[in-house]
TORBAKE-655616 format. One line per 3 residues: their letters; for each residue x, y, z of C-alpha. Coordinates in steps of 0.05 Angstrom, whole numbers. Example, Ala and Ser with C-alpha at 12.3 -4.5 7.8 and 13.67 -1.06 7.14 Angstrom:
BEGIN
as> 246,-90,156 | 273,-21,143
REM end
This chain:
BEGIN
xxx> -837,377,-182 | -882,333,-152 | -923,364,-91
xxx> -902,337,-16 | -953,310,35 | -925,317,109
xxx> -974,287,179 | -943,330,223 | -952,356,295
xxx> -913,291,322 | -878,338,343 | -882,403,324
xxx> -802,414,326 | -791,361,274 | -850,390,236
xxx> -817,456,234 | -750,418,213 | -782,388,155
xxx> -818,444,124 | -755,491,130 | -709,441,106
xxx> -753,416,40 | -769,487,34 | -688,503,31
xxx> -650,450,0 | -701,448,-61 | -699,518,-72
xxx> -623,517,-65 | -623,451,-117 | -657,491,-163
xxx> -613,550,-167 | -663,589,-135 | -717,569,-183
xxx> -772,528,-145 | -794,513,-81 | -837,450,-74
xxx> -909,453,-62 | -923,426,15 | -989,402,47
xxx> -982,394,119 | -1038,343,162 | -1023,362,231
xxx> -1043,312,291 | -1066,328,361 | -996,306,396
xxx> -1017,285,459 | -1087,251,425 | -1036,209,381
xxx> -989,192,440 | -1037,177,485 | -1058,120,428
xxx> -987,99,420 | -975,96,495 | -1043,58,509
xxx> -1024,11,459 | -1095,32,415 | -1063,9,356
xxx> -1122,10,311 | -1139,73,339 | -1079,110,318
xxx> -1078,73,249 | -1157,105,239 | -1131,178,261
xxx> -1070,184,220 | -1094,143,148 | -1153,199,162
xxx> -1086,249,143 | -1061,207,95 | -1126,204,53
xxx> -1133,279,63 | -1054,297,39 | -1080,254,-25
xxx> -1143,291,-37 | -1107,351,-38 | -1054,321,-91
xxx> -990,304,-54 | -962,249,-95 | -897,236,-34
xxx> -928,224,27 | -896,220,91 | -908,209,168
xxx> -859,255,209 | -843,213,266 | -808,148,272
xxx> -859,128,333 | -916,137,288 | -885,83,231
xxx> -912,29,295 | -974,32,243 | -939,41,177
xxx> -960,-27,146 | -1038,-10,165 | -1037,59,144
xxx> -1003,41,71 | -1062,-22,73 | -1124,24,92
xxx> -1106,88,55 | -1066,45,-20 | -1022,102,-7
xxx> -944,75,-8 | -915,123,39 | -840,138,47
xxx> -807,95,105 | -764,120,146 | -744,65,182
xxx> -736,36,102 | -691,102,83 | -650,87,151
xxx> -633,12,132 | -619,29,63 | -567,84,92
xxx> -536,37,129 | -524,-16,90 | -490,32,39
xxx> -447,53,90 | -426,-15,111 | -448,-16,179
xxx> -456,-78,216 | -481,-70,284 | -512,-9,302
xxx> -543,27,370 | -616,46,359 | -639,109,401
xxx> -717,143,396 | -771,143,442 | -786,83,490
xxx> -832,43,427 | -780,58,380 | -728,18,415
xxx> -764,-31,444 | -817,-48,391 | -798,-80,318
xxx> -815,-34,267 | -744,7,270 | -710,-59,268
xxx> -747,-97,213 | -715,-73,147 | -641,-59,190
xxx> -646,-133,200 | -671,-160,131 | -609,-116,112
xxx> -561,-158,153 | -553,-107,211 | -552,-131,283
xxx> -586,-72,326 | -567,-61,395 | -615,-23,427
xxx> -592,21,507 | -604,-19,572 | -674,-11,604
xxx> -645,49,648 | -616,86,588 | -679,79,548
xxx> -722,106,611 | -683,168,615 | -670,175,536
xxx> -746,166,532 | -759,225,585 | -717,271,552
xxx> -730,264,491 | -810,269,524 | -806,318,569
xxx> -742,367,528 | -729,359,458 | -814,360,432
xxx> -820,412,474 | -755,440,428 | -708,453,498
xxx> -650,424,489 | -592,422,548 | -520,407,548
xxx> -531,366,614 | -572,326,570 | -519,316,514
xxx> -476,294,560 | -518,239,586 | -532,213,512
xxx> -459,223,496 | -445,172,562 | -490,122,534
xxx> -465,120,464 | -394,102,491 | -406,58,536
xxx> -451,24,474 | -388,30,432 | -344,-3,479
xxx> -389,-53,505 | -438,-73,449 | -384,-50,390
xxx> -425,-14,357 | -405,21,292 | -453,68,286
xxx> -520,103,320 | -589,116,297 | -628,172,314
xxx> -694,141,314 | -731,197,341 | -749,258,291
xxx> -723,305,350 | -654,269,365 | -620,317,312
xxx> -642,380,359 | -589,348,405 | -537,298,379
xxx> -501,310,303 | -437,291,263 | -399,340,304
xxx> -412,322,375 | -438,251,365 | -377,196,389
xxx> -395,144,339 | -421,154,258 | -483,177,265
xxx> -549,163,224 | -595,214,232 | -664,189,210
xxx> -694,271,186 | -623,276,148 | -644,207,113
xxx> -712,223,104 | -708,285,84 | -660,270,31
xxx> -709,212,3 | -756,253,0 | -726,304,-41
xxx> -701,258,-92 | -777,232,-97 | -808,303,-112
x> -757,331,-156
REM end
């Protein structure tokens, strides 16, 4: 079993998500008989998104390859970021730290293309659908991503802000997602929806979601399992 490196904290929620569900599934995998060994680097939240949001690029990519390098001194061999936002410095993390981390946007595209999806809705935080690095292996995979209109990423962007990392989570705001998805399945035909954000899965599932839904922790999580055991 090879030990798991997690920077966390971004947010907490999905943090907590992570560690109980590696925790879990590999311990049910195993008939009971291991769990995996986890190091957790958590970030300062608001130190990180203020970077993101200030657009201090190399500023962000210095705070969390100082995590990185500090999940492999302690001898994580599958190393992870927690948070779709933070992949907007994936490339310059995996170039200043030689570490190659596990993508989720990479894990996503690779899901969908087994599933056959064509075009598919992209929700997450306001830099996760506006920005490229969500879209760039969906795309090199053949998938057209249709990303909410600039009113529907405002509000999914405040919610997600200002509810879900803060781990409330409201049926008024279900609803409002659920609106958006449908009127992104019957105007932009898409055949499926990404949750792009690590916190989406607090609020929208298989069960209450109106199109297939690809739910980036699921992904992740599962690739990273496969990697440690």
């Amino acid at each position: 079993m090879k030990k798991i490196g997690l920077v966390g904290g971004t947010g907490p929620e999905s943090t907590l998500m992570y560690y109980k569900e590696l925790n879990s599934r590999i311990d049910a995998a195993t008939g009971g008989a291991e769990m995996p060994d986890i190091a957790i680097e958590s970030v300062n939240f608001r130190k990180a998104w203020g970077m993101v949001s200030a657009g201090k690029n190399e500023d962000l990519s210095n705070y969390l390859s100082e995590k990185v390098t500090c999940l492999k001194k302690s001898g994580a061999e599958i190393i992870s970021l927690t948070a779709g936002t933070m992949h907007i410095v994936f490339n310059e993390i995996k170039a200043q730290t030689d570490v190659d981390l596990v993508s989720i946007p990479k894990a996503v595209a690779d899901e969908a293309a087994a599933r056959g999806i064509k075009k598919v809705g992209l929700l997450g935080t306001i830099f996760t659908m506006e920005k490229d690095y969500m879209k760039e292996d969906l795309r090199a995979a053949g998938i057209e991503v249709i990303i909410p209109e600039k009113t529907e990423r405002d509000l999914i962007a405040k919610r997600i802000l200002e509810e879900l990392e803060l781990g409330i989570v409201k049926e008024s705001t279900l609803a409002e997602f659920t609106k958006i998805i449908n009127r992104m399945k019957d105007e932009d035909g898409i055949e499926g929806v990404i949750l792009g954000c690590t916190e989406l899965p607090l609020l929208l599932n298989e069960g209450n979601c109106p199109v297939p839904c690809l739910d980036a922790v699921e992904i992740h999580l599962k690739k990273l399992i496969e990697l440690a055991m």
